[in-house]
VEXDREN-2710 file (C-alpha; in Angstrom, 1 decimal):
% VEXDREN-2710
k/r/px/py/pz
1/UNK/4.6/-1.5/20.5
2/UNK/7.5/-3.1/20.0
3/UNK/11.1/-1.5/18.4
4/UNK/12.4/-3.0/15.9
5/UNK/16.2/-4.0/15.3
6/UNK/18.4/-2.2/13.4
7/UNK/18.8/-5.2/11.1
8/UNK/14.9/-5.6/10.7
9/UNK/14.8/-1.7/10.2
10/UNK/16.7/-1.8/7.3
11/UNK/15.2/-4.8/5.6
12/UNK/11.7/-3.2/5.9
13/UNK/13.5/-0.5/4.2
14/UNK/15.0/-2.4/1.5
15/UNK/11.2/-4.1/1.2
16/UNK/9.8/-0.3/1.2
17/UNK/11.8/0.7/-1.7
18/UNK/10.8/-2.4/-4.1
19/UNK/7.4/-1.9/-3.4
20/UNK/7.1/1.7/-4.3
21/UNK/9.1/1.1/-7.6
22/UNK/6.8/-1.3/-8.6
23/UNK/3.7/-0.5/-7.1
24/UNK/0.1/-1.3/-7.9
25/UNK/0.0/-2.0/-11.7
26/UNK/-2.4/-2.8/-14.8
27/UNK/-2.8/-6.8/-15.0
28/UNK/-3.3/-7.8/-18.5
29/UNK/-6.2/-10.2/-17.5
30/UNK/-8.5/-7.6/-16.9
31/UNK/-7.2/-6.0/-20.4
32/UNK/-8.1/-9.6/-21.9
33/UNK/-11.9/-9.9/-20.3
34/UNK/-12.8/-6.5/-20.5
35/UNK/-11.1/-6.1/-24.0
36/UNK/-10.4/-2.5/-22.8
37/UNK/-6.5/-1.5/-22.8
38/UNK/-4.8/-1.5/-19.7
39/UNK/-4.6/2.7/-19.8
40/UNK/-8.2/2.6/-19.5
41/UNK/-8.2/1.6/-16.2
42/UNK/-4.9/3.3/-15.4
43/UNK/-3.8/6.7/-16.0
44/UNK/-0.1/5.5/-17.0
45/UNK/-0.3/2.8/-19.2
46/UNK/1.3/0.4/-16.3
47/UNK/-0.4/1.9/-13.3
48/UNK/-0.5/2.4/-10.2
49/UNK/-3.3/5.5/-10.3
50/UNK/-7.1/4.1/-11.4
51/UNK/-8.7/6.7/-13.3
52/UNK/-12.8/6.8/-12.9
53/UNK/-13.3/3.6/-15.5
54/UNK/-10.9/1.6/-13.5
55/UNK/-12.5/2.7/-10.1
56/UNK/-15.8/1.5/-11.2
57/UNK/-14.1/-1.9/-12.2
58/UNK/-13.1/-2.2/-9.3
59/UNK/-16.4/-1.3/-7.5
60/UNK/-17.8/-3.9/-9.7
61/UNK/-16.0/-6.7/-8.4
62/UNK/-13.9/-7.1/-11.4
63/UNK/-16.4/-8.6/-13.4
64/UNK/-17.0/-6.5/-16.1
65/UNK/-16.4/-8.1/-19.6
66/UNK/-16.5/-7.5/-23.5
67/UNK/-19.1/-10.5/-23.3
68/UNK/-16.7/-12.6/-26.0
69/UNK/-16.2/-15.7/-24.4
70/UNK/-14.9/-16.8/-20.6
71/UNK/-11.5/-15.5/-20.4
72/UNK/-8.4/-17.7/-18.2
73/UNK/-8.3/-15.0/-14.8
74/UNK/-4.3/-15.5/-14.7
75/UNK/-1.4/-12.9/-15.3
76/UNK/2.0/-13.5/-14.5
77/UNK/5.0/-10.8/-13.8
78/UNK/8.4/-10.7/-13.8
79/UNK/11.1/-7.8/-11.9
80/UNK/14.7/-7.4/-12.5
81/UNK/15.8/-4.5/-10.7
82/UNK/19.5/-2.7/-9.9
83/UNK/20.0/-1.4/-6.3
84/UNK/22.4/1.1/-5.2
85/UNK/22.3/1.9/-1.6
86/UNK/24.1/4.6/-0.1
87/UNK/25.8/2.4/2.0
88/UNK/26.7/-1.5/1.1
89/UNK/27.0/-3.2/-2.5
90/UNK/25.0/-2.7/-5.0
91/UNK/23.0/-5.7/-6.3
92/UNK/21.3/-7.0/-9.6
93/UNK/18.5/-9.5/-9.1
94/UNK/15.5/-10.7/-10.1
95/UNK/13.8/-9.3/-7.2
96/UNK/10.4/-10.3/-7.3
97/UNK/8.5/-12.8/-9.6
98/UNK/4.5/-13.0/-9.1
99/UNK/1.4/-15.2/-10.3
100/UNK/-2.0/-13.2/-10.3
101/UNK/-5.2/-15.0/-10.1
102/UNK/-7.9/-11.9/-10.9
103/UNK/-10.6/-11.5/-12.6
104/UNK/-14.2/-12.9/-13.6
105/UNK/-15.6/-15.7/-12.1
106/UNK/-19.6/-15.1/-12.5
107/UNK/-21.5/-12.0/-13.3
108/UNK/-21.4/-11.2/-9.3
109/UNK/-18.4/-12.7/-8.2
110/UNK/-14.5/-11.7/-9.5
111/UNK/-11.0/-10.9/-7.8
112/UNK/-8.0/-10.5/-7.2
113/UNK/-4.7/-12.6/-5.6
114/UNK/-1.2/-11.8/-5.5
115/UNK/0.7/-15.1/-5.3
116/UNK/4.5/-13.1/-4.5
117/UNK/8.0/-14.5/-4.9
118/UNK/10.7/-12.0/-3.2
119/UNK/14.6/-12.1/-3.7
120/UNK/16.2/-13.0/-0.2
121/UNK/19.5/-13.8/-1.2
122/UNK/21.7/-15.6/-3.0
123/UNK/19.5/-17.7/-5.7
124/UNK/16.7/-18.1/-2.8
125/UNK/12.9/-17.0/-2.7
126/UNK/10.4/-16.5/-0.5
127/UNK/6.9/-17.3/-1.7
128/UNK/3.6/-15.6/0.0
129/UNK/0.3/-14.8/-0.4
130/UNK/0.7/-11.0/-1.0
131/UNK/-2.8/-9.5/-1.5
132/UNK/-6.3/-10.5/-1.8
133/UNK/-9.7/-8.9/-2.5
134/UNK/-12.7/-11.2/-3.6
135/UNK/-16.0/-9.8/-4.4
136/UNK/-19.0/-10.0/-4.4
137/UNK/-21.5/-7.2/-5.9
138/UNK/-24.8/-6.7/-6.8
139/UNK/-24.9/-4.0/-10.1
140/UNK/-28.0/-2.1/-11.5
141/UNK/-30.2/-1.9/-8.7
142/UNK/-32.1/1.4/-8.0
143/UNK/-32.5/4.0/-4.7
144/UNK/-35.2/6.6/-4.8
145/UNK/-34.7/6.8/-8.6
146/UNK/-30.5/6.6/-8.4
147/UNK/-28.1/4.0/-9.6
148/UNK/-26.8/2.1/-6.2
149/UNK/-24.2/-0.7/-6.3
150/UNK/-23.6/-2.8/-3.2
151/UNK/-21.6/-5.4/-2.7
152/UNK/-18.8/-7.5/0.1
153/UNK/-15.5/-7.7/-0.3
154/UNK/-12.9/-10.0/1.6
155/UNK/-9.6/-9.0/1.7
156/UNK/-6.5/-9.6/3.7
157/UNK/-4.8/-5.4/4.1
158/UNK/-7.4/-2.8/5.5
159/UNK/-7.4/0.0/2.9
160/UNK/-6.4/-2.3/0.2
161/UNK/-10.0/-2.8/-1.2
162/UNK/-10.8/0.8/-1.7
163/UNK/-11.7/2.5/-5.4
164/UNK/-9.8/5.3/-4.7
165/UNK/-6.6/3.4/-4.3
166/UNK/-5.2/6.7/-2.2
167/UNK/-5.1/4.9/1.1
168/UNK/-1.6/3.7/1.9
169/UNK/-2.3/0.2/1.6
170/UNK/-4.0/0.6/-1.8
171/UNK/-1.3/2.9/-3.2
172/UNK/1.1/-0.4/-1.7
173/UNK/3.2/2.9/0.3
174/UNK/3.2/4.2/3.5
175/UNK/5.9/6.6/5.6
176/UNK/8.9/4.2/6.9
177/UNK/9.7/5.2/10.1
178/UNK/10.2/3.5/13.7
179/UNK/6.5/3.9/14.6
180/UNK/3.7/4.1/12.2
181/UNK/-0.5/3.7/12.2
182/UNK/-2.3/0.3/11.8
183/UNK/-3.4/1.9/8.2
184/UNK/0.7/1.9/6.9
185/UNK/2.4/-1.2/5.4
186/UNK/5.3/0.2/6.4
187/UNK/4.6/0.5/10.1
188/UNK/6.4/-2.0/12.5
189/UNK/4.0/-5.2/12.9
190/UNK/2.1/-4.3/10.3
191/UNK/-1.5/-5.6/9.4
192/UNK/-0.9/-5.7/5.6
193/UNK/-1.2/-9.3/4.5
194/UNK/-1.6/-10.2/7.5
195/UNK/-4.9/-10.5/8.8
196/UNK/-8.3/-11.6/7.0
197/UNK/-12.2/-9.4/6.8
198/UNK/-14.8/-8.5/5.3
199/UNK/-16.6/-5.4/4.4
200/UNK/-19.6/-4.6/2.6
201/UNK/-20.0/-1.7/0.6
202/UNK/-21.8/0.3/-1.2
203/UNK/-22.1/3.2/-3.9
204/UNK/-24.8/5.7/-4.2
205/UNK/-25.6/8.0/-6.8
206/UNK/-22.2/7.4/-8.7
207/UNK/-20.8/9.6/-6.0
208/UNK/-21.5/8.7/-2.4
209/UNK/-19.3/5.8/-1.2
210/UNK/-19.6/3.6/2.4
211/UNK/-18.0/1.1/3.6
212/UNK/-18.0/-1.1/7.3
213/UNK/-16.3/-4.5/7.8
214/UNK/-14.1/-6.1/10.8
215/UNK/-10.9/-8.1/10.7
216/UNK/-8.8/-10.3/12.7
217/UNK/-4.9/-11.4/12.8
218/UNK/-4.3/-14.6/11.6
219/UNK/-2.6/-17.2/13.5
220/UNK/1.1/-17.4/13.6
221/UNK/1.5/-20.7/12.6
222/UNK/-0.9/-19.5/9.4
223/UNK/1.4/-16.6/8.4
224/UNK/4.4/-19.1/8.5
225/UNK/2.7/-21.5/6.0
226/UNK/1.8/-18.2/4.0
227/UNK/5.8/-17.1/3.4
228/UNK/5.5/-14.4/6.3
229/UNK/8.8/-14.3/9.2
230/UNK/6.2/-14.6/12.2
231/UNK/8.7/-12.2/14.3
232/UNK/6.3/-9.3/12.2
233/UNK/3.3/-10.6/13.9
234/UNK/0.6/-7.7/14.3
235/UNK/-0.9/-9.3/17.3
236/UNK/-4.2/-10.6/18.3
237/UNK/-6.7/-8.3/17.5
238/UNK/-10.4/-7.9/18.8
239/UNK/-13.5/-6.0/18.8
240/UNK/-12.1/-4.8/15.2
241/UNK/-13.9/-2.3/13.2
242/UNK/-12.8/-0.5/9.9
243/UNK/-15.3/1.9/8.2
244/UNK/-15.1/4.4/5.1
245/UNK/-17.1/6.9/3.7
246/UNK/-16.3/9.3/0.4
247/UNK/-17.5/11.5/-1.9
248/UNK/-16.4/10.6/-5.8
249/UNK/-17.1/13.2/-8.5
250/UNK/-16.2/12.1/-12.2
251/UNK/-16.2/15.1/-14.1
252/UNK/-15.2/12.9/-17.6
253/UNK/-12.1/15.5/-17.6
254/UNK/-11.4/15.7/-14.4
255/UNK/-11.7/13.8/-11.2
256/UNK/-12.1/14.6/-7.5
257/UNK/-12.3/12.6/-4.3
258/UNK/-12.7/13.5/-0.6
259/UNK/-13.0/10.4/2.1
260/UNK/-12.5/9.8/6.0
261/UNK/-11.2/5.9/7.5
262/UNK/-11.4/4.8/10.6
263/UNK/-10.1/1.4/11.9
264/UNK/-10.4/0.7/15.7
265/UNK/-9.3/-2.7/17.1
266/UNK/-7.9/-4.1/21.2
267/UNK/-4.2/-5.2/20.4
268/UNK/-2.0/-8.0/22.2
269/UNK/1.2/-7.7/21.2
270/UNK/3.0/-10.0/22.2
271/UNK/-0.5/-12.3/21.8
272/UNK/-0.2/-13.2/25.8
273/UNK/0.4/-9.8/26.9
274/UNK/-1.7/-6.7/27.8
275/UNK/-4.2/-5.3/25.5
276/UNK/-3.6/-1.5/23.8
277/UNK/-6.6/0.1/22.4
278/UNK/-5.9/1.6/19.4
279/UNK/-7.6/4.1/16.5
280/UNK/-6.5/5.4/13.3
281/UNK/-8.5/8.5/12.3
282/UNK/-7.4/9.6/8.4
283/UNK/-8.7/11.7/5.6
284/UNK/-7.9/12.1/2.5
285/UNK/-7.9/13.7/-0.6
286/UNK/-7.7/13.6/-4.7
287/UNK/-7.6/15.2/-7.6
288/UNK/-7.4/14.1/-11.2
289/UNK/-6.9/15.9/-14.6
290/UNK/-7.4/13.7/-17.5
291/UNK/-8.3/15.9/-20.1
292/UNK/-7.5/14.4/-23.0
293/UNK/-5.1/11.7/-21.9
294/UNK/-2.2/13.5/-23.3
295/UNK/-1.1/15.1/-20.0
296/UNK/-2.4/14.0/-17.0
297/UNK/-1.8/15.6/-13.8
298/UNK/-2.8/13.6/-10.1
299/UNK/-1.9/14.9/-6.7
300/UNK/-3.3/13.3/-3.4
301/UNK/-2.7/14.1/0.4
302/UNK/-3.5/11.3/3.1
303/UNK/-3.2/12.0/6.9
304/UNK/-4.0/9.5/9.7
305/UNK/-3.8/9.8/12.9
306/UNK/-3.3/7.0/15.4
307/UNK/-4.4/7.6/18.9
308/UNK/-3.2/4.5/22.0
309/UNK/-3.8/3.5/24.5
310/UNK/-1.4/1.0/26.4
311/UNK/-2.3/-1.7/28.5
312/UNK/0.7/-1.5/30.6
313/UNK/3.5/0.9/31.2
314/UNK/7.1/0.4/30.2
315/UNK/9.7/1.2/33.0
316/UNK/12.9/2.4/31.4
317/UNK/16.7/1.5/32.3
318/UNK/17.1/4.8/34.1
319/UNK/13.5/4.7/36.0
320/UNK/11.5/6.5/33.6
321/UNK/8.0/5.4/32.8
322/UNK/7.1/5.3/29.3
323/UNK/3.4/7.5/28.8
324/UNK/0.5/5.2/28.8
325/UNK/-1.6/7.3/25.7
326/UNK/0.2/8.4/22.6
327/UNK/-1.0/9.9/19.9
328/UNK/1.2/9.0/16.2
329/UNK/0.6/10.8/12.7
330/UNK/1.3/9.5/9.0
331/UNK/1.2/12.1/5.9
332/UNK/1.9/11.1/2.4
333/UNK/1.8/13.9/0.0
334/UNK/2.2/12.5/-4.0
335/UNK/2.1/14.3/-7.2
336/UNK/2.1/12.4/-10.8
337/UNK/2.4/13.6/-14.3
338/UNK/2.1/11.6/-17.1
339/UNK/2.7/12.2/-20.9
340/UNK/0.7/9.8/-23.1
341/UNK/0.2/7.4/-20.6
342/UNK/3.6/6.5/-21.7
343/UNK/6.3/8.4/-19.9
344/UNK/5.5/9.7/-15.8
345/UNK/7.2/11.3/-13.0
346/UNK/5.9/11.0/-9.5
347/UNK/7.0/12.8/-6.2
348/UNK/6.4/11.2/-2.9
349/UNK/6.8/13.2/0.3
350/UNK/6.3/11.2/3.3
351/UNK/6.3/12.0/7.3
352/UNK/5.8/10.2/10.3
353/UNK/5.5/12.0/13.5
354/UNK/5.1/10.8/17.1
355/UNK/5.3/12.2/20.8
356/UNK/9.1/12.3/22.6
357/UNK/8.8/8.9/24.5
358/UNK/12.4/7.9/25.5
359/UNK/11.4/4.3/27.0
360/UNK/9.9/3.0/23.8
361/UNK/11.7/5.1/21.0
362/UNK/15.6/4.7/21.6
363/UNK/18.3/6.3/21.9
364/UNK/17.1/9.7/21.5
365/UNK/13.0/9.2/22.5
366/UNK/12.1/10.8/19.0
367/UNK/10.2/8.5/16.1
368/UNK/10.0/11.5/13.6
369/UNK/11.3/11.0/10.2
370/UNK/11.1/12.6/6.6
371/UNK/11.6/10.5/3.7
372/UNK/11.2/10.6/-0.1
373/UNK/10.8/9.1/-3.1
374/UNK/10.8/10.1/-7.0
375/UNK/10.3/7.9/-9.7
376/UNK/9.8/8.0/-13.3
377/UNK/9.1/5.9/-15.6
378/UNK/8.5/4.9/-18.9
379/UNK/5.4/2.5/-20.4
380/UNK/5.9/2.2/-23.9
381/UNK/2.5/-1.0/-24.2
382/UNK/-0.9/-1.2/-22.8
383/UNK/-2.6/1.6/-24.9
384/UNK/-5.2/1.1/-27.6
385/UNK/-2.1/1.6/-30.2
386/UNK/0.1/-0.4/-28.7
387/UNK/1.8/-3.5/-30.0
388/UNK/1.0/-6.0/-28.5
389/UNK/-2.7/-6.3/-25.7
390/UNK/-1.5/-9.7/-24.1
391/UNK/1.2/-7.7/-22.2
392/UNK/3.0/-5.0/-21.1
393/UNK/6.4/-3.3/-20.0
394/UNK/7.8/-0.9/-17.4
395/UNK/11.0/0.7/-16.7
396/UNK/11.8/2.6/-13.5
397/UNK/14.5/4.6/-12.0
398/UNK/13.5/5.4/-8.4
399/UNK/15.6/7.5/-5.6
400/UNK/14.4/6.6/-2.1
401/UNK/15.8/9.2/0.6
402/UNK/15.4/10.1/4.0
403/UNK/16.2/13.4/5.4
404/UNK/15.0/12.5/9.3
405/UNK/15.1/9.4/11.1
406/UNK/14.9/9.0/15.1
407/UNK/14.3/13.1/14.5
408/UNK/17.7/13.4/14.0
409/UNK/19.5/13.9/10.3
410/UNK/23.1/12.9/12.2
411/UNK/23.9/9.7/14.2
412/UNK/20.3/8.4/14.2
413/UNK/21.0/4.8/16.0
414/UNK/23.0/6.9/18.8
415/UNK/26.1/5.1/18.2
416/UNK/29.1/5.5/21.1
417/UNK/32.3/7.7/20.6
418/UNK/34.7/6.1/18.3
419/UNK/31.9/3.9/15.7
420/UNK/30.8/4.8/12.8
421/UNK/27.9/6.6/13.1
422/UNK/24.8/5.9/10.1
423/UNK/23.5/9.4/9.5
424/UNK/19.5/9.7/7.8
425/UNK/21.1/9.9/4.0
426/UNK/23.2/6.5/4.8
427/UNK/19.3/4.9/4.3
428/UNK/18.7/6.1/0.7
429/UNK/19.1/4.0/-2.3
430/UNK/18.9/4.1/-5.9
431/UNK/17.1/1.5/-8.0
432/UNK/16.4/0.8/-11.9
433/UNK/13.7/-1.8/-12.6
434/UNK/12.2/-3.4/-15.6
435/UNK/8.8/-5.2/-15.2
436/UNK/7.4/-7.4/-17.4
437/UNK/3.1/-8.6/-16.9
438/UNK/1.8/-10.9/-19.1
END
């Protein structure tokens, strides 16, 4: 595994806290085709948690419609958003500007593409291809007397694709940290956006959920042309497996959700080196209370575990040799509460844990740290009384904080007598946003 710099550490931070701020969210194209608001699908009027209806959209490869007419599958969203770090200057910028392609395309085949510009400096953008998930399903076929929907999806983040949206690359978060599981986007080297599969899945019963598919790392050259810095390369991977299997009960008021994920792969990284064999091994779980829509209450708990083996062991400056098996966690604990779909508070608690290894996890040999984030928000459009159906609005205040890093709260980058040391709360930030889809 490689370590990143202190530099690179602090960017995936800085990348970490936009994307939680403005996380997975309702796209008013699928308001358009389906005709249904966009807090129909999501239980805050802007997203990020699906509630049952917007699960089953997305189970049904986006193609639901309100049957009036072929609708254009294209959204568009800007983001202005105020940063305050705890240490450096604080900066106003239109961070992010993105073009969605999603939706409808047949009565079997829909999706959804994130087309992303980021902020990188002054009056400069990058432009990637952030997400993808195209579909294909069959719907109303029958199983020993039960309502089965099967269908393959292609997709370009492992975890992205699923209904449940409680897997860290689905709910676009993941613990930061100097290690991390192929599952988090923000482990170093990350698969997220990175690499290209397919699955095929399935849904029994309304309840019983499956899921198998393999992936592979694109080439370097192909993440360059895509807007990705190729210095985040995951790696060649092989003999790659993912698979998923949940149980989904919609009780109308209330929603519950328990699954497992597994995703195995051989890693070179660098692509000419030695191969580690690596497996994530994660559960998870969800609950939902809709009610009425006038409170709604939604806490989830994710833990994967990442077991390695490495191809080759590390020798150290002072002749110690770095373990060759390791066995890395990730937890991400959230809680959500929204009033009328319109105003929401959620709390993030997130922890990544791995063994002492003092070759590969300088200066101290300890990856653990603690982090959290707390958001709320306020969605005034994208009910059935709203305004205005052809977009919508969201304004965010988000605190981002560490209290661990290196497992050390003090002097976490081990710096010599006499510098200034960065202690864990020198990484937290503050941030206001305002998003606008349309």
């Amino acid at each position: 595994m490689c370590r990143p710099t202190h530099r690179s550490l602090w960017s995936g931070i800085a990348l970490l806290l936009l994307m939680a701020s403005n996380a997975a969210h309702a796209i008013p194209a699928y308001a358009r085709q389906t005709g249904s608001a966009c807090a129909d699908c999501h239980a805050g009027a802007y997203g990020p948690q699906l509630t049952p209806y917007g699960m089953r959209f997305k189970l049904n490869g986006y193609t639901d419609t309100d049957g009036k007419g072929f609708k254009v599958p294209v959204s568009g969203q800007l983001t202005e958003t105020h940063t305050a770090p705890a240490r450096g200057n604080s900066t106003t910028n239109l961070t992010e500007g993105d073009l969605y392609l999603a939706g409808r395309l047949t009565d079997n085949l829909g999706g959804y593409v994130k087309i992303e510009a980021d902020h990188t400096g002054h009056n400069t953008y990058n432009t990637k291809l952030s997400n993808v998930d195209l579909r294909f399903v069959a719907k109303e076929l029958k199983m020993r007397g039960k309502d089965l929907t099967l269908g393959v999806s292609v997709n370009n983040s492992p975890g992205f694709q699923d209904p449940i949206a409680a897997l860290p690359n689905a709910a676009l978060i993941g613990p930061p940290g100097v290690t991390g599981t192929l599952l988090n986007p923000s482990s170093p080297n990350t698969l997220t956006d990175r690499v290209i599969g397919a699955s095929v899945y399935g849904l029994y019963d309304s309840v019983w959920y499956g899921e198998v598919g393999t992936y592979k790392s694109l080439p370097t050259s192909q993440q360059d042309r895509l807007g990705y810095n190729i210095n985040g390369d995951p790696g060649k991977l092989g003999d790659t497996g993912y698979f998923r299997f949940a149980y989904m009960k919609d009780l109308k008021r209330q929603f519950f959700s328990a699954g497992v994920v597994a995703l195995t792969t051989k890693r070179q990284l660098p692509r000419s080196g030695p191969s580690d064999d690596l497996t994530d091994l994660g559960y998870d779980l969800t609950y939902q209370y809709l009610g009425n829509r006038e409170h709604i209450v939604q806490a989830s708990y994710v833990n994967i575990m990442e077991r390695r083996h490495y191809g080759t062991r590390l020798l150290g400056p002072d002749g110690f040799v770095a373990p060759g098996r390791a066995t890395v966690h990730d937890q991400t604990a959230t809680l959500t509460y929204t009033f009328r779909q319109t105003y929401g508070v959620v709390l993030t608690h997130m922890l990544s844990t791995g063994p002492r290894d003092a070759v590969r996890y300088t200066p101290y040999g300890d990856p653990n740290a603690t982090s959290n984030l707390i958001t709320v928000f306020w969605a005034p459009f994208g009910k059935d009384d709203s305004y205005t159906t052809i977009a919508n609005l969201k304004i965010a205040a988000t605190w981002f904080r560490f209290t661990r890093f290196n497992g050390r709260y003090t002097n976490i980058f081990g710096a010599p007598p006499g510098a200034l040391p960065t202690s864990a709360g020198d990484l937290n930030a503050f941030s206001v946003s305002a998003s606008l889809a349309f």
